[in-house]
N, C-alpha and C positions, 0 to 999 in steps of 0.2 A: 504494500500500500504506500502510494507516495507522501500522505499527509502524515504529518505528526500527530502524533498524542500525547495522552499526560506520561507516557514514559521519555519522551524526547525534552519535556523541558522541570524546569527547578520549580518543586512546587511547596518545597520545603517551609511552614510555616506564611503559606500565603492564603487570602482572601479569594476563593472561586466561586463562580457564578455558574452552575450545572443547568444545563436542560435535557431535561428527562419527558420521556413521553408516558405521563401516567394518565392516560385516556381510556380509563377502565369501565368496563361493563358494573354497573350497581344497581339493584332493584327500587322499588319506589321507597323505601326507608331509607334509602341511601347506606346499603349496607353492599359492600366489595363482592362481587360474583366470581370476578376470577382477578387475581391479584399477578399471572402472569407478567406482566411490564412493571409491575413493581420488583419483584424477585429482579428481573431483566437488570434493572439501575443498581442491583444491589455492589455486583462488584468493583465499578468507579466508585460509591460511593465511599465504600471498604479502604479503596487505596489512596482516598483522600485523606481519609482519614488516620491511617498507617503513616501519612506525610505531615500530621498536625493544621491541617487546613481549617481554614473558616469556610462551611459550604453552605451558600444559599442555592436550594434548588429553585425549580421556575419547570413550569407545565401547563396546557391547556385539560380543559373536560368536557366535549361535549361540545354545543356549537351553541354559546349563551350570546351571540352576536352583539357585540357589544355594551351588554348592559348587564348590571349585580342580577344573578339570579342562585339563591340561597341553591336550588336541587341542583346547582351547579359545581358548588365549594369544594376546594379539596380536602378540607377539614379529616372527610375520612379516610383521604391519603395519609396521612401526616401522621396519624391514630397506626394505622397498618404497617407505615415507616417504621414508627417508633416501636412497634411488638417484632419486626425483624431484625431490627438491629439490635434490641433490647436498652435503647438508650433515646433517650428526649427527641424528639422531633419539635422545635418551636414552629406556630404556626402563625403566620403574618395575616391580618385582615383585611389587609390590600396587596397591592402592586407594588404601586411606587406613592400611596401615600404616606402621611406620617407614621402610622403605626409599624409597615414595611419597615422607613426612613429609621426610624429610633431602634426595631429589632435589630436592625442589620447592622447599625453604626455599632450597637454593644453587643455584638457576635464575637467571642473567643473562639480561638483555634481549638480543635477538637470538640466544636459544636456544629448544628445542624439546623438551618431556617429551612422553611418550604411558605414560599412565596405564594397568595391566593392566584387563579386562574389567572393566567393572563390573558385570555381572552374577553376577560372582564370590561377590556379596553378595545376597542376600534381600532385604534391604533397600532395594536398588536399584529392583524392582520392585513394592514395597511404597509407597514413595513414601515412607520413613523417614526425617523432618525430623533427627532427630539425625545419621543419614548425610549428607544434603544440605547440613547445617549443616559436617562436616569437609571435606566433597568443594570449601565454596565458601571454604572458611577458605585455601583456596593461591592463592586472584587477586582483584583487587580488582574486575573486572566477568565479566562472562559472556557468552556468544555462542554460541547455538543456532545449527546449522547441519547439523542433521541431522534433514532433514523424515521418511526413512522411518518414524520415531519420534514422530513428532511425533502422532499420536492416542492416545498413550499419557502417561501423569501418571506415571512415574516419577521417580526423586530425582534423576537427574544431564541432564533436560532441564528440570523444571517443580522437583522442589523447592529446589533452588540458584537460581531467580529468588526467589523470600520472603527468602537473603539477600545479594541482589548484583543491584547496575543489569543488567538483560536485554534485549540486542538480539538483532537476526538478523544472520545471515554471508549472504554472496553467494546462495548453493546457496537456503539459504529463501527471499528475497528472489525470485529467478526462480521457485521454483515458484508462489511467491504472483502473480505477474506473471500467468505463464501460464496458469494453471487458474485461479486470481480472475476475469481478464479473458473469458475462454472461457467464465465461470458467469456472469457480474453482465452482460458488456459483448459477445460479439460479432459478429465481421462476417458475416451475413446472404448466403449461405446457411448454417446451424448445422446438422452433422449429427452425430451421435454412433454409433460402433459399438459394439457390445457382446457380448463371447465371454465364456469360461469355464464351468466345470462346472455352475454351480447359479444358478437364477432366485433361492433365498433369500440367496446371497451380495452381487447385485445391484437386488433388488427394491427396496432405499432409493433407486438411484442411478438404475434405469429413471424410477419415482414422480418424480423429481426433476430429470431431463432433459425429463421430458415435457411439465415445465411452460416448459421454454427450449430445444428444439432445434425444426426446420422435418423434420428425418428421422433415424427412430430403426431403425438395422439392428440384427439379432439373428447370430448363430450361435453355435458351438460348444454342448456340449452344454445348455445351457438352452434351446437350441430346440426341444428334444425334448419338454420340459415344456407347449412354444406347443401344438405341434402335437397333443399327448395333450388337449391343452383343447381343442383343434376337433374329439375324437374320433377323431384318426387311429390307425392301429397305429402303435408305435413302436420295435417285435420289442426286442431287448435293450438296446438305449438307456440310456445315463442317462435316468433321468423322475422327478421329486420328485413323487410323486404327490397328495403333501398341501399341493402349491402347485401346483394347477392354478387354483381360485379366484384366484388372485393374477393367473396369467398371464392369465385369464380380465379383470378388472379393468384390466393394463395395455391392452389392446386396447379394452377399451369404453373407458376415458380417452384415449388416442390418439385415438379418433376422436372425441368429441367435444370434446378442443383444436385438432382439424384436425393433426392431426401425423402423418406418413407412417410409419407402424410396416411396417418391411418383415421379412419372414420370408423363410428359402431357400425356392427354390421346388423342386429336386432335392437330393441329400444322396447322397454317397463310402460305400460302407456296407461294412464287413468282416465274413469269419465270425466271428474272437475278434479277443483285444485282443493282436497282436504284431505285428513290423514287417512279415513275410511274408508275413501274411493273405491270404488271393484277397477281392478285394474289385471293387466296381462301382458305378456311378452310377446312381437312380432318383429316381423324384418322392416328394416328400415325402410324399406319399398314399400312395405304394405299399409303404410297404419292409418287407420280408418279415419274417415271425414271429421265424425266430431269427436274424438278420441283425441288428448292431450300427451306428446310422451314427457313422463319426468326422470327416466335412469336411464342408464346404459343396459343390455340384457344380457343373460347368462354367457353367451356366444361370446362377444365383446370382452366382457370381462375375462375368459378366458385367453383369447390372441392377445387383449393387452397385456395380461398375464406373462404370456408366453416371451413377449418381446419383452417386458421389461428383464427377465429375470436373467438376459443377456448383457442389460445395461453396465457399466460402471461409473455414469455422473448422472442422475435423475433431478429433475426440477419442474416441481408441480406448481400451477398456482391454478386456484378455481374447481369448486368439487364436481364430480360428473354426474349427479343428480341432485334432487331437493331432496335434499339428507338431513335436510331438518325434520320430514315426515319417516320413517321408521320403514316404511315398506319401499321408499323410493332413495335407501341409504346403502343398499345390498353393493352396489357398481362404487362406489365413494371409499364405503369399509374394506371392500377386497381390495382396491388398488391400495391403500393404504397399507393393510396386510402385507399383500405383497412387497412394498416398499421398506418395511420394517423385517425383513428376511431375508433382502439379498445381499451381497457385499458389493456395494455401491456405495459412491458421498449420493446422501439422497437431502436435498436442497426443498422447502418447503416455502410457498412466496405468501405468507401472511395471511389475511384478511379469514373469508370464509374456507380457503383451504385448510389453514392451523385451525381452526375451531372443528373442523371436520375430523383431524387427525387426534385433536384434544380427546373430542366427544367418542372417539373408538378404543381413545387410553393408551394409544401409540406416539406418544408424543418424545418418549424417551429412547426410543426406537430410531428416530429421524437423525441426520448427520446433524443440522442444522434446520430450524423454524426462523423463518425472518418474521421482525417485529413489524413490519412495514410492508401492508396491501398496497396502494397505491405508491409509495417510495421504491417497493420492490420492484412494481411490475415499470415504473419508469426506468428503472437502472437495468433491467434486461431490456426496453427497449433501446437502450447504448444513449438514453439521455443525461443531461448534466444535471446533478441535481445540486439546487442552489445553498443549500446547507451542509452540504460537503464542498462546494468550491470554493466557500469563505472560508474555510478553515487553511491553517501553515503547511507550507510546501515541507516536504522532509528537508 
């Protein structure tokens, strides 16, 4: 990795300003459902604190657009913090008001503030240098470490590097590792799967695979889109109609970089969209007028099978069916299964695919889970992402 982190500079007894992506799932009591990205920040925090730092963290929750909204607070971050570490988390009532101001000024080394949302302010998401300017005025350097974010130019990841040396923390560091090396670097067999609702959400990241994977699998509902471009019925399906040309395109490119573009070859198909549906398996050709498909079918799942188990670099993002319903999770769990038993680096891209692989209980199984749905799948599309280019050249 070309950028520096906190091990490349002196942090010995110094004032840092962390940004952490603690944008966690919590129920209407506002109680933590899955504390994953908090665990995630644990080890910068650790080695800040191993260096005697002063660490104010800083994180968004949720999209409270601009304005104090209490079921926003990260209050019961701070609470969570403080039972992992086993030690104080102070927690600031603002940003950059006075309460923040006065916590932060009387922060001792070998203590820990966690700053309220900063999305609490417009400005935040604005990229508002006069904000970025107060938010960096409380530590003497900076330490990005919160990649979900990271494709976003906001003021508490990118505009606080303009004034404060900018490294990465641990958390960036490994995804840069992992998805860098999986993109630029490697090990041969390379295959990529690719789920989720819409070919336009993915079409940068197909385009882009295609030019580095050896086999590029499809499901979940942007298959639907494949298969409308080869003329099939697709009865109630998701189908982007006006990216069939596209789909059309990935496939004449596959084939002529020689890259095995595979498509299901059956499809799980329900009457509507609920968990109880009567539902059944058919060929991808066949599936009835008003019949929905939401999984991959037994067939499918087996050649995917087949071909993964040859891989040695895999990187999924996007599940291959609505595995949130139980009967349409069978194609989601197997590949995961399977992914968690081959000897492969098997690369996992965030969002609904890790909760997919969570919710199967193979999460520990995986090489690597990136923390970052939308940051991941821009970095596989070979974009720049504006939170890692503010940061120090090595």
């Amino acid at each position: 990795m070309d950028k520096k982190t906190i091990k490349d500079i002196d942090l010995k007894n110094k004032r840092v300003l962390v940004r952490c992506d603690f944008n966690v799932p919590m129920d209407e009591n506002q109680n933590i459902t899955d504390n994953t990205r908090i665990v995630a920040a644990l080890p910068t925090i650790k080695y800040l604190l191993e260096n005697n730092c002063a660490i104010i963290l800083c994180s968004h929750l949720g999209r409270p657009k601009g304005e104090f909204k209490p079921e926003f607070s990260l209050k019961p971050v701070a609470k969570e913090l403080s039972k992992l570490l086993g030690k104080e988390v102070i927690m600031a009532n603002d940003v950059i008001g006075e309460d923040a101001k006065t916590k932060a000024s009387n922060l001792k080394n070998g203590e820990i503030m966690l700053l309220e949302n900063v999305r609490f302010h417009r400005e935040e998401t604005d990229n508002d240098p006069e904000f970025a300017k107060k938010l960096a005025s409380y530590a003497d350097i900076f330490v990005d470490d919160a990649f979900g974010t990271a494709h976003r130019a906001h003021a508490s990841n990118v505009g606080v590097a303009a004034y404060l040396p900018a490294v990465a923390g641990f958390l960036i560091e490994k995804e840069l590792k992992f998805l860098g090396n999986a993109v630029s670097n490697p090990v041969r067999p390379f295959m990529a799967i690719l789920g989720g609702a819409k070919v336009s959400d993915k079409i940068g990241v197909i385009d882009s695979l295609l030019d580095k994977v050896d086999t590029l699998m499809i499901g979940g509902g942007m298959a639907y889109t494949f298969f409308k471009a080869q003329g099939y019925e697709v009865g109630n399906s998701i189908c982007e109609l006006d990216k069939l040309d596209l789909a059309k395109e990935a496939m004449e490119k596959a084939k002529a970089k020689g890259v095995k573009l595979m498509l299901p070859v059956d499809t799980r198909v329900g009457k509507e969209y609920k968990p109880d549906t009567e539902s059944k398996t058919v060929k991808c050709t066949e599936i009835p007028a008003d019949w929905e498909g939401f999984d991959i079918g037994e067939e499918t799942i087996k050649l995917y099978s087949e071909e993964l188990r040859k891989a040695k670099t895999v990187v999924w993002n996007g599940p291959l069916g609505l595995f949130e319903f139980d009967q349409f999770a069978k194609g989601t769990n197997a590949i995961a299964k399977v992914l968690s038993e081959i000897d492969a680096t098997t690369i996992i891209g965030g969002g609904d695919s890790a909760a997919a692989v969570r919710k199967a209980g193979l999460e520990d199984k995986m090489t690597h889970i990136s923390t970052g749905g939308g940051a991941s799948l821009e970095f596989l599309e070979g974009k720049t992402l504006p939170g890692i280019a503010c940061l120090l050249d090595k």
